[in-house]
N, C-alpha and C positions, 0 to 999 in steps of 0.2 A: 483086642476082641476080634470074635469073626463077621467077615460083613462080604454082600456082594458087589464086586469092584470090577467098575470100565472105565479104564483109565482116556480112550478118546473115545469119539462118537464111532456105532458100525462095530466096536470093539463085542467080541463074545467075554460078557460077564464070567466074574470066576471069585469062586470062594476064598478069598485070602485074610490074611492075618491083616488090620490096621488100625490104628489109633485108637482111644474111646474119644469120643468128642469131650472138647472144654465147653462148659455154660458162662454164660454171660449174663448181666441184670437181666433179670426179668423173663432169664430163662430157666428150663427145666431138663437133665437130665433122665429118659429112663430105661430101663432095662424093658427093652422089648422081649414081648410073648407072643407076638404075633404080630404080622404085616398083610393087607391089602395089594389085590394087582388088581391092575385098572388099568387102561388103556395108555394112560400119560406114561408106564413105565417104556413102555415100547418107546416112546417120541421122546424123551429122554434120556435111552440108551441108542437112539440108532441117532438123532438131532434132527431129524424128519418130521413133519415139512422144517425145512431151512430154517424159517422166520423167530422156530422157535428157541433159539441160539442167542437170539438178541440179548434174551431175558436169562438164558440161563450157560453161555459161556461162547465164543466168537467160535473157537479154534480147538478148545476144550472144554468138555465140562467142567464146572468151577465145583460141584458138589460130584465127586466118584463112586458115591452110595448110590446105588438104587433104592427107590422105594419113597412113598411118603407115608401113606395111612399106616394107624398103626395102634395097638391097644400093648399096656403093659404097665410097671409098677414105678412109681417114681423111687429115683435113687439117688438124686443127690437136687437144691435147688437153689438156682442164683440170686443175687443180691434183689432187692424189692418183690421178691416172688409172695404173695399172702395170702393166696388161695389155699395152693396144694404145700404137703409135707412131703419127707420120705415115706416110703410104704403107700400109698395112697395110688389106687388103680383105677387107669384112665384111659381115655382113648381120643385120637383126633390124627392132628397131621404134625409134620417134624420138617427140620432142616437140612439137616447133616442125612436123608439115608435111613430109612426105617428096615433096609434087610441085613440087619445087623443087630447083632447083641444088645449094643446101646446105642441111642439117639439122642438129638437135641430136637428141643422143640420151645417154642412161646408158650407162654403161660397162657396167651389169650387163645391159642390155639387147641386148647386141651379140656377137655371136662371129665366127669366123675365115670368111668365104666358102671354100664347101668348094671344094677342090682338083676343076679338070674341069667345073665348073659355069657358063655364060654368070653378068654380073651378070643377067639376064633372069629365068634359072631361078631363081638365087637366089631374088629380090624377092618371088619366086612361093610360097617356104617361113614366114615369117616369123609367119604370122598362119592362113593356113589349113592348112599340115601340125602346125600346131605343136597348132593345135584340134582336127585329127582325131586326134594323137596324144594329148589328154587326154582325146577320148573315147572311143576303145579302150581305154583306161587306167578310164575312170571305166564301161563296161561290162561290164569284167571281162571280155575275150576272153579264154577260151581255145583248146588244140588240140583242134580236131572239132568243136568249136563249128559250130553257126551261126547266121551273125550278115547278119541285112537292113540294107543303107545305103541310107538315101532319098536322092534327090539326087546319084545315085553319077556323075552327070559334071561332077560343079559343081566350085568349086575346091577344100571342103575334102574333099565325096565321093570325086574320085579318089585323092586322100594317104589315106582312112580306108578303100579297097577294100584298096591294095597293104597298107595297115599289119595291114587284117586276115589277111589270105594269109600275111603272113609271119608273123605266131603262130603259122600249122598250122590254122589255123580255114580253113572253108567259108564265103566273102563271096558276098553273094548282093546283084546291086543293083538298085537303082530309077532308071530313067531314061526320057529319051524315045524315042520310035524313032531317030532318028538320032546316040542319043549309045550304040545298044546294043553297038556293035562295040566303041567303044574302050573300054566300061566290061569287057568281055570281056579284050581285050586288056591288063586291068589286073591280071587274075588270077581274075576274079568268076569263080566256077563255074557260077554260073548268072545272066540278068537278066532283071527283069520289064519290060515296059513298062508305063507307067503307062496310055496311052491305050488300052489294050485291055485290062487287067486291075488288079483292086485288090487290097492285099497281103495282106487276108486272106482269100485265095480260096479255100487248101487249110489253112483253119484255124490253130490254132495252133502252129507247125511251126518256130520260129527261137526260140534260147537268149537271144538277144539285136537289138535295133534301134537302131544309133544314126541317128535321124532328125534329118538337115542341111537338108531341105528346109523344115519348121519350119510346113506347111499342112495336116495331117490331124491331127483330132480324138483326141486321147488315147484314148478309148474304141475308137476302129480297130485304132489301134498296141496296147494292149490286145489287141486280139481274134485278132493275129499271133505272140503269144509263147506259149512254155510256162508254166505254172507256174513260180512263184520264178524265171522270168528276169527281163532287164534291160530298161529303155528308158530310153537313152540321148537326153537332147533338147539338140539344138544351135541350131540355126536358127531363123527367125523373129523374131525382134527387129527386123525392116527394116518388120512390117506395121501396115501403118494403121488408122487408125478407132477408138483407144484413150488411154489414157492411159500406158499400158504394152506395148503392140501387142504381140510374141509375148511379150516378157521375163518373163509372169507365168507362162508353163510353167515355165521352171527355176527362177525365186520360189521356186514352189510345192511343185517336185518333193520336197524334204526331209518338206515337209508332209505329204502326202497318200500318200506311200510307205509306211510303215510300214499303213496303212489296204488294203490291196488284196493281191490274189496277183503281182505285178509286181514287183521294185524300180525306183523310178523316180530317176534320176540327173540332175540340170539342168547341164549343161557349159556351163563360161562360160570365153572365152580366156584364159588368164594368158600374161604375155608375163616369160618367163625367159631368159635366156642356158643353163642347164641343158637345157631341152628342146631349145633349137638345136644344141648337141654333142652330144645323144642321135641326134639325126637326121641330125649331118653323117656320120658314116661309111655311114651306109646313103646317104646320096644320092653318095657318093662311090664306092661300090661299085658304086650301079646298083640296088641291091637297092628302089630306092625310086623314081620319076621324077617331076620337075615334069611334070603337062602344060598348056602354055602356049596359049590361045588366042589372039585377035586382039594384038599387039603395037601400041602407040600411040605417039607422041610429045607431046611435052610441051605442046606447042601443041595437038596436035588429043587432048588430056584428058579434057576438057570430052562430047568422044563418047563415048568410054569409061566414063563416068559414067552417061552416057545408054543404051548398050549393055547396063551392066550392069543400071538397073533397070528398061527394056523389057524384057527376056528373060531367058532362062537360060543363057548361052553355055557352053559346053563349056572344059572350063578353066579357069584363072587368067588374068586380064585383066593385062597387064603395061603399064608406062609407059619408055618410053628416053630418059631423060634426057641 
């Protein structure tokens, strides 16, 4: 099969010829139609921060696939699998490398591609609605809430504007000028732009921050909230010049919360099949939208990659396999 391969860290990915993965109990085989980028591919292919090697190879990467999210058809299934068959289209995250033809993935990690959805949109839920949904969860929105999303046009920003709206809460988001419209168009009541104003301008005025953007100072995001509210920390893990590059915010947040007038909550992905049936009837309804930016192909990746960590692109990065 064709798949995109770095064989160490720092290495430039490249489209090559390798194996289809073997399944095991309990796992699932599928022909991917589409793949998700998200920030983790960057820290993944480059092993940046360091710490993150622990977990996923000392010296090399143990998996030379890029890619996790991923939406597509099941093609073959391992021993104790009972849910899903062949043919049966789904979407979630994988083991082996989702930028590639075929994938391995957990059974428990996979659920039903919702009904009405490209595999495109799908590929686009797996990893960043699934994070903006535990961090509306681990901020405690409620209705009349309100609540600041930094990063509100990034991919897990726009899932974590609509998911706040739809509590009943007041989404109020952070973005750039050109991403103010559609962060508007997501439900945001209101948006700041970054480049003309910073979020603690009119003091401390928001119940809650879930901050995706993962580049201002604790002590800012502090100085944006009420008393006893929330900050929710997502993002930052992709930055450099550490041993831990952002991942020591949410480390930390258990620590250092009980210490302050804030509670501080560190949101880290978990990748469930439960959260993806929490989210498929809202994305089936409508009540919820992927929004997809630039779409790639599987050969031109490699840009994608690159697109994602020059800039901020509006959207989820998608791959069509």
């Amino acid at each position: 099969m064709k798949a995109i391969i770095r064989e160490v860290y720092g290495d430039r990915p490249e489209l090559r010829d390798h194996p289809k993965p073997a399944i095991g109990a309990g796992e699932v085989l599928v022909e991917v139609r589409a793949a998700g980028v998200d920030p983790g591919v960057w820290i993944l292919m480059t092993g940046r921060p360091k710490a993150v090697r622990l977990a996923v190879g000392l010296r090399r990467p143990r998996v030379p696939v890029l890619g996790r999210a991923l939406s597509g058809v099941v093609s073959a299934v391992g021993e104790g699998v009972t849910r899903l068959r062949p043919g049966d289209e789904v979407y979630g995250t994988c083991e082996s490398g989702s930028f590639a033809e075929y994938a391995r993935a957990r059974e428990n990690r996979l659920a039903a591609k919702p009904a009405g959805l490209t595999f495109e949109q799908a590929a686009a839920v797996p990893i960043s609605a699934v994070t903006a949904l535990q961090a509306v969860r681990d901020a405690r929105v409620e209705a009349g809430q309100r609540v600041l999303i930094t990063g509100a046009g990034g991919g897990i920003g726009t899932f974590a504007v609509q998911l706040v709206a739809r509590r009943g809460a007041y989404a109020i988001g952070v973005c750039s000028t050109s991403k103010v419209d559609l962060v508007r168009s997501l439900g945001a009541e209101d948006v700041l732009d970054y480049t003309r104003t910073e979020i603690d301008r009119d003091g401390p005025r928001y119940d809650a921050v879930i901050d995706t953007a993962g580049n201002r100072p604790l002590s800012l995001l502090r100085r944006a909230v009420r008393k006893r509210g929330t900050i929710a920390l997502v993002g930052g893990g992709h930055a450099n010049g550490s041993l831990m590059g952002g991942f020591q915010r949410q480390m930390a947040a258990p620590l250092i919360s009980p210490f302050g007038a804030h509670r501080i909550a560190g949101v880290t992905g978990r990748e469930r099949r439960e959260d993806l049936e929490e989210l498929t009837p809202l994305l089936e309804s409508g009540a919820i939208v992927p929004v997809l930016g630039r779409a790639y192909t599987l050969d031109t990746a490699t840009d994608a990659i690159r697109d994602l960590a020059g800039g901020h692109p509006a959207g989820k990065l998608v791959i069509t396999v």
